[in-house]
C-alpha positions in Angstrom: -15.1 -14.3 -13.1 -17.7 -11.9 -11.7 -16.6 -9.1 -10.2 -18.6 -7.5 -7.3 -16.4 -4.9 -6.0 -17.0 -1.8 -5.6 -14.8 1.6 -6.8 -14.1 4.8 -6.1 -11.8 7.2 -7.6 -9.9 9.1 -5.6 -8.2 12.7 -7.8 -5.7 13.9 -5.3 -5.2 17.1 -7.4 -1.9 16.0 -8.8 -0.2 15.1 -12.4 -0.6 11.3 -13.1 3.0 10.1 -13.4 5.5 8.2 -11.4 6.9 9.8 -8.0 10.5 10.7 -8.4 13.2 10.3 -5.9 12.7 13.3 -4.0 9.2 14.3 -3.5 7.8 15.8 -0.4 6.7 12.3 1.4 3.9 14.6 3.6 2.2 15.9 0.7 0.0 13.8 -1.6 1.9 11.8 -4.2 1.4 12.6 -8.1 -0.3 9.3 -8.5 -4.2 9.2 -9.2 -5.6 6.2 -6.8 -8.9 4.2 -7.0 -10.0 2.0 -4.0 -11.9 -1.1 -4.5 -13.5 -3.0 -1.9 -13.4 -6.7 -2.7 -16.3 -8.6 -0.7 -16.2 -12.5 -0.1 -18.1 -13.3 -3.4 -15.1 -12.0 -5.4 -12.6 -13.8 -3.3 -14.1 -16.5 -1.7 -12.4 -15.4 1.3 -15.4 -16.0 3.9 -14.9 -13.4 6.5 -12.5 -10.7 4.8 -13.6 -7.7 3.0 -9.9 -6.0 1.2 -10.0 -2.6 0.7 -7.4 -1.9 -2.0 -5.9 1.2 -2.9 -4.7 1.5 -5.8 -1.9 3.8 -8.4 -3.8 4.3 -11.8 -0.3 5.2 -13.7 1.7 2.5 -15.6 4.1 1.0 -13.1 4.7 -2.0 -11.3 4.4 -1.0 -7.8 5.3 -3.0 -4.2 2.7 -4.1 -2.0 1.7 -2.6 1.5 -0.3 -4.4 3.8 -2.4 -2.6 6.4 -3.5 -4.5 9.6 -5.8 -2.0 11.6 -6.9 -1.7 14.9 -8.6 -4.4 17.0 -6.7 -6.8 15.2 -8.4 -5.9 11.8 -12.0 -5.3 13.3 -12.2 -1.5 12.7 -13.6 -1.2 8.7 -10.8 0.2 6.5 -12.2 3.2 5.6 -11.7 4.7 8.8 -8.2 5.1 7.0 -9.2 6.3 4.5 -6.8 9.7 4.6 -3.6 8.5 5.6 -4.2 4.6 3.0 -4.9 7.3 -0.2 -1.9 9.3 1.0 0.7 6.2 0.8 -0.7 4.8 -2.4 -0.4 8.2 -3.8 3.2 7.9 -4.0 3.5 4.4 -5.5 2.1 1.7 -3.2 -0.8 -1.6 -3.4 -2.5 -0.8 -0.1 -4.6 -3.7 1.1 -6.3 -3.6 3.8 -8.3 -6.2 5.2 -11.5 -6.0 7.4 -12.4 -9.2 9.2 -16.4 -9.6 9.9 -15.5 -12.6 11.3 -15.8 -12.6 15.2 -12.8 -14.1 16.9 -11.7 -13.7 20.3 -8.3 -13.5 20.4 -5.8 -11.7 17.8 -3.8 -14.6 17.2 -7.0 -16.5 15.5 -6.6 -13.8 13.0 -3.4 -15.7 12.1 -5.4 -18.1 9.9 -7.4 -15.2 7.8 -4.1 -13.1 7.7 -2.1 -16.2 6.0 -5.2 -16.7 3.5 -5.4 -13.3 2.5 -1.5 -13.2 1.3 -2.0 -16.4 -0.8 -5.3 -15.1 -2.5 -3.9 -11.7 -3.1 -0.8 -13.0 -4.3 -2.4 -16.1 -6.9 -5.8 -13.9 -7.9 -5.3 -9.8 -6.9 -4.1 -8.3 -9.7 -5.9 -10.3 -12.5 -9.5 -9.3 -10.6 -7.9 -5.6 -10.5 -7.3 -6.0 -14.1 -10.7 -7.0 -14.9 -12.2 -4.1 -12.6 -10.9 -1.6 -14.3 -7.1 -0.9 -12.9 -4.9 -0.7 -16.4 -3.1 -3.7 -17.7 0.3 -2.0 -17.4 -0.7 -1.5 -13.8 1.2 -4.7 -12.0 2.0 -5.5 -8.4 5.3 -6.9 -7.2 4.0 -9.3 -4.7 7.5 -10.5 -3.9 8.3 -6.7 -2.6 5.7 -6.8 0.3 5.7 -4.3 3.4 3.4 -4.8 6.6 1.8 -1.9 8.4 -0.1 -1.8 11.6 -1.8 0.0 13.8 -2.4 -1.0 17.2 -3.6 -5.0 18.2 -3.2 -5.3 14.2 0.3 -5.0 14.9 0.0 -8.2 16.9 -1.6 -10.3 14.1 1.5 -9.0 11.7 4.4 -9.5 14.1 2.8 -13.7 14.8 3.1 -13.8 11.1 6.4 -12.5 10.9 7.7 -14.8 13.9 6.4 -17.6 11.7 7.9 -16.8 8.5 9.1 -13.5 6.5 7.6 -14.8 3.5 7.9 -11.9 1.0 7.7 -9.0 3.7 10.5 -6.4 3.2 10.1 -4.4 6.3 7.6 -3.4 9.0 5.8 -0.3 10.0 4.4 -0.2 14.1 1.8 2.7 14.9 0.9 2.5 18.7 1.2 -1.1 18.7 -0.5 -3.2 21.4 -0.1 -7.2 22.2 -2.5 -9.2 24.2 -5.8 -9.7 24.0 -7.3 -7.3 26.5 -6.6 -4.2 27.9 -5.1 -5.9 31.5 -3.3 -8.7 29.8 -5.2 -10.8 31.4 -6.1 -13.6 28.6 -3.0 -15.2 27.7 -2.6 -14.4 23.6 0.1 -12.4 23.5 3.2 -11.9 20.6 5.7 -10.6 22.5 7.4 -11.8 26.0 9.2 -9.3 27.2 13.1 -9.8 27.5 13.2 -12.6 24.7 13.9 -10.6 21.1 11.7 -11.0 18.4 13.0 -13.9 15.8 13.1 -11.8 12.5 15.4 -8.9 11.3 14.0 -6.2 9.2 13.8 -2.6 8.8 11.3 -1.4 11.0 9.9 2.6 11.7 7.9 2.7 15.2 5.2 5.8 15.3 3.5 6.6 18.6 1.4 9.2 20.8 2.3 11.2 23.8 -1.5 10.0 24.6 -1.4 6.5 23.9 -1.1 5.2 27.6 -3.3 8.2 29.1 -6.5 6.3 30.2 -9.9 6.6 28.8 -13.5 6.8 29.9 -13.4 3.2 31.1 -10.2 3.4 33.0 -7.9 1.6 30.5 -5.8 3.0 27.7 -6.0 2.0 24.2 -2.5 1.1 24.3 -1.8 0.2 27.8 1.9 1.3 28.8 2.8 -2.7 29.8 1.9 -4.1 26.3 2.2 -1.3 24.0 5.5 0.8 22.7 8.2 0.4 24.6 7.5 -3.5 24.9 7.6 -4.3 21.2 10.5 -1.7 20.7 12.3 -3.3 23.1 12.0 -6.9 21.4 13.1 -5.4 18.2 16.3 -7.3 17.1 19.1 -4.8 17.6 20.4 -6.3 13.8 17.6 -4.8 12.7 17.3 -1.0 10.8 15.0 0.8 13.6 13.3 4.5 14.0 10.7 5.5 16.9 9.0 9.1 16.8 6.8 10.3 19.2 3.8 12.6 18.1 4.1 14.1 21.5 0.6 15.9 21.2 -1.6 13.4 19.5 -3.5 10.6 21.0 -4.1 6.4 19.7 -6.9 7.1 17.7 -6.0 11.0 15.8 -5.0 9.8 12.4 -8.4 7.6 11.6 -11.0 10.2 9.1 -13.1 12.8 11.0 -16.1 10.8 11.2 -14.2 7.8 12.9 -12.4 10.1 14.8 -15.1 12.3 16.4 -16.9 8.8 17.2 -13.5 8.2 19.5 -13.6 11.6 21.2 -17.1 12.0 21.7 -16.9 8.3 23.7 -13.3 9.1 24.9 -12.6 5.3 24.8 -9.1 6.4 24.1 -7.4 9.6 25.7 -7.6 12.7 23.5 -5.8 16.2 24.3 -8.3 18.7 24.6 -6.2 21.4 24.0 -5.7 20.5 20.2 -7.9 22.3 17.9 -9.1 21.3 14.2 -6.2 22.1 12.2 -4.2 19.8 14.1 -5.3 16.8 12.9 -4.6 17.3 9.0 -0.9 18.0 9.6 -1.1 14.8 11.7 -2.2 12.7 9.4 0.2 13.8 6.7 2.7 13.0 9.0 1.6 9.9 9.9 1.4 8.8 6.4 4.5 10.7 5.1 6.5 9.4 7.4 5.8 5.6 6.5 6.3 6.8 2.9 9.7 8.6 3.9 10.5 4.9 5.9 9.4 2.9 2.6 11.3 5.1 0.0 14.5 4.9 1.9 14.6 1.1 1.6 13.6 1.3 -2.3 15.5 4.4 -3.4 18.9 5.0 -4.4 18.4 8.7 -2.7 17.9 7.3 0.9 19.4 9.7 2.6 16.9 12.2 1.7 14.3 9.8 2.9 15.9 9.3 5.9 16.2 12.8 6.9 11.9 12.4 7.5 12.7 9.5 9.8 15.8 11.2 11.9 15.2 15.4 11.8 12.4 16.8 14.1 12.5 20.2 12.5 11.4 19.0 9.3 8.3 17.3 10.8 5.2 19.4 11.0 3.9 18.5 14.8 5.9 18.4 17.6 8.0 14.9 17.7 11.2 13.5 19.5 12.7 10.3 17.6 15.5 7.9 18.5 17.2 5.9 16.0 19.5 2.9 15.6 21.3 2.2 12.5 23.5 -1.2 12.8 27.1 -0.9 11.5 26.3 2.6 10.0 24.8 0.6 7.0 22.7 2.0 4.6 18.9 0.3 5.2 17.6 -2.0 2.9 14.8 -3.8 2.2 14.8 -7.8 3.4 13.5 -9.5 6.5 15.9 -12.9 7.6 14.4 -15.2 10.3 17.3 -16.2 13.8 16.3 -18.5 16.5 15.2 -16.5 19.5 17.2 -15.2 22.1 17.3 -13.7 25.5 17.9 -10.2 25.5 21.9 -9.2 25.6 22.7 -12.7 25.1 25.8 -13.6 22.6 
């Protein structure tokens, strides 16, 4: 096979060996990572570029997909901070970037699906042969999804469909629909009706993410963002929401990506933060999906969990709510119901 793709390494400044079961989740892991970008003529996927980060140390590591915003129409790299940070403590990040023009985020659905059978039949043997170490392997029957914004929409049709191999769920300032009035119906979520599927999930959203911008709408409207896909959540289900009270829709993407968002103000931003905010923010962005990940992998989840469920520990200003069914400890597995009403038996 011919490999196009193209690499970077990423040195994080950190010994090259496995994370152990209490490291600091909102620092960077000890795990050197390279990211490969993986064009159509290596996959054959016509449409999808993957940006995959990727651990360099032995280890057989689980698999986290990443569905950004505009329902995978914002190139990866504008993640490029917090995607490192994750796969720096022992993670597969994919990340796909559709330059394919649809309409409507459920005819993502289609690439989504195609991207899970490629990776899973043909990802590790082209990372192999482009230069990630042969006792480098990928459990693609541990898989977690992560989303930010309408990509959450894209991940949570997939997940209504079938859990396939996905072990739990990750929801940063995630919208529905398919504009910002809700005009065109394409939606994922109708309200009162819980979602279908049980799984761990962690929630993460802004103080800003309903303010409006310079067009008069929000980036996550308040009628199809937050509260409506926390409130479908199945209550069986393992949940966390924490509110970066400060922070706005857009404050975790790179600087360059970033500045591009306040400069434009198509999403709120809070004026009174200054520079050295932003940092902290997206170490606690991606810490705190690390934190959510480890506790479903590792035997010392409580530790984990303390990330998730203590404000004082996190390095903005947050409140959090958390539900934990039964008292049980979380673990990692997603199970399919038939949908109900809200507070029916």
């Amino acid at each position: 096979m011919v490999i196009r793709a193209i690499t970077v390494v990423l040195l994080l400044g950190y010994v090259s060996s496995k994370p152990t079961a209490t490291v600091d989740p909102y620092t960077p892991g000890p795990l050197e990572v390279k990211v490969n970008l993986l064009l159509p003529q290596t996959t054959g996927l016509s449409g999808v570029e993957l940006n995959v980060w990727t651990p360099m140390t032995p280890g057989n590591y689980p698999v986290l997909y990443f569905a950004d915003g505009l329902a995978m129409n914002i190139p990866a790299i504008a993640y490029t901070k917090v995607l490192s940070h994750m796969a720096s403590h022992g993670f597969l990040v994919v990340t796909p970037f559709l330059t394919a023009v649809t309409s409507k985020p459920s005819e993502k659905l289609p690439y989504f699906r195609s991207i899970l059978d490629w990776a899973e039949a043909n990802m590790q043997d082209v990372l192999h042969e482009n230069g990630v170490p042969a006792n480098v392997t990928f459990d693609f029957q541990t898989l977690f999804g992560n989303s930010h914004s309408a990509g959450s929409h894209v991940i949570v049709l997939y997940l209504k469909e079938t859990c396939g191999n996905f072990k739990g769920l990750v929801l940063m300032s995630p919208v529905d629909g398919a504009d910002p009035f809700g005009l065109v119906d394409d939606f994922c979520i109708t309200p009162g009706e819980e979602l279908n599927f049980i799984t761990p999930t962690l929630h993460l959203y802004t103080g800003y993410d309903a303010k409006k911008g310079s067009l008069g709408t929000a980036c996550a409207p308040k009628t199809l963002s937050n509260e409506r896909f926390w409130n479908a959540l199945n209550p069986k289900s393992h949940r966390w929401s924490i509110n970066a009270t400060d922070f706005a829709h857009a404050d975790f993407l790179d600087d360059e990506f970033k500045v591009f968002v306040d400069k434009t103000h198509f999403c709120a931003v809070n004026e009174d933060l200054v520079e050295e905010d932003f940092p902290k923010y997206r170490q606690f962005v991606a810490g705190t999906a690390v934190a959510f990940f480890k506790a479903l992998l590792e035997e010392d989840y409580a530790y984990y969990l303390n990330y998730l469920e203590d404000v004082s520990v996190m390095p903005i200003a947050a409140t959090e709510r958390h539900f934990t069914p039964a008292g049980e400890r979380p673990s990692p597995y997603c199970k399919q119901e038939p949908l109900r009403r809200q507070g029916s038996t």
